[in-house]
C-alpha angles and dihedrals in degrees: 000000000000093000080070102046091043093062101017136079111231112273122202138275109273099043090048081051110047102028106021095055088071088047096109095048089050085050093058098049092048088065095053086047093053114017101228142075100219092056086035094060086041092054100047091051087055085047094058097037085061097043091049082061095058112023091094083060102058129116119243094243092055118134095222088182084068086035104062097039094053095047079051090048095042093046082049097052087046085062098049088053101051096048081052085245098125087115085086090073088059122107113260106252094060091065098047100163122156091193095053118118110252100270085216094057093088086042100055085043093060118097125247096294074079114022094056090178100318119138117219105261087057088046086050092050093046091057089056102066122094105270092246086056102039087049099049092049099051090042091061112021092041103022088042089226116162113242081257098063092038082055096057095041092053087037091223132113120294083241081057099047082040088049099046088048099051088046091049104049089041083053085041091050094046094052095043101042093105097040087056091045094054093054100041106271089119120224123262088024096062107125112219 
């Protein structure tokens, strides 16, 4: 958490207590949303700008877990908005140019905040599929989020979180047959 105490002023207790300590996981997924470390760093500091906002607002029962990845995923969407980007929220096959740089090339090049343990054919897989995908399986196979808090961060029903998932990891399983079976994982018995 050092990329927080270094830029922000020190907030209190209960805020440290209940949304930083997940500080380290949003990071991470900053990064998979960006690509890059740099925007990353930048996007978490909007997310808890705006969570030291409202944090004084919220009710007792909140999930700040959810909370605090929805107001990151939010702040990251708004960006992509206003640099006319939002076409990367798109599904894959409307976008469909040859001459486009590989979307996972920013993320194979990031240091370990992204990479946690990934080699790069996985990384790459993981940049192909369709953002609402890509996002629902690393919140919950890698950030280790239940389909309800998923839910909450995407802002869409828990089917539709169950359904991503599913679509992601049989589109996962179909580009890295070949990668599992090469170190041992077998082929058709492969548990995604």
């Amino acid at each position: 958490m050092a990329w927080f105490r270094r830029r922000t002023a020190a907030p209190d207790d209960a805020f440290v207590e209940r949304v930083l300590a997940h500080g380290d996981a949003l990071y991470r997924y900053a990064v998979r949303l960006t690509g890059d470390e740099d925007s990353a760093g930048d996007l978490v500091q909007e997310a808890l700008a705006r969570a030291v906002e409202a944090f004084g607002r919220l009710r007792p029962d909140t999930n700040h877990r959810a909370w605090i990845f929805t107001i990151l995923r939010n702040a990251w969407i708004s960006r992509l908005r206003r640099s006319g980007r939002e076409a990367e929220l798109a599904e894959p096959e409307l976008l469909a140019d040859e001459d486009a740089p590989d979307p996972a090339e920013g993320l194979v090049r990031a240091s370990d905040g992204y990479r946690h343990g990934f080699e790069d054919q996985v990384l790459r897989a993981l940049a192909r599929l369709p953002e609402t995908q890509r996002s629902a399986i690393l919140l919950c196979d890698v950030e280790g989020m239940r389909y309800e808090e998923i839910a909450v961060v995407m802002g869409c029903p828990v089917g539709t979180v169950r359904s991503r998932i599913h679509h992601a990891r049989r589109q996962l399983r179909g580009w890295l047959e070949e990668y599992a079976r090469e170190r041992g994982y077998g082929g058709s018995d492969v548990a995604m």
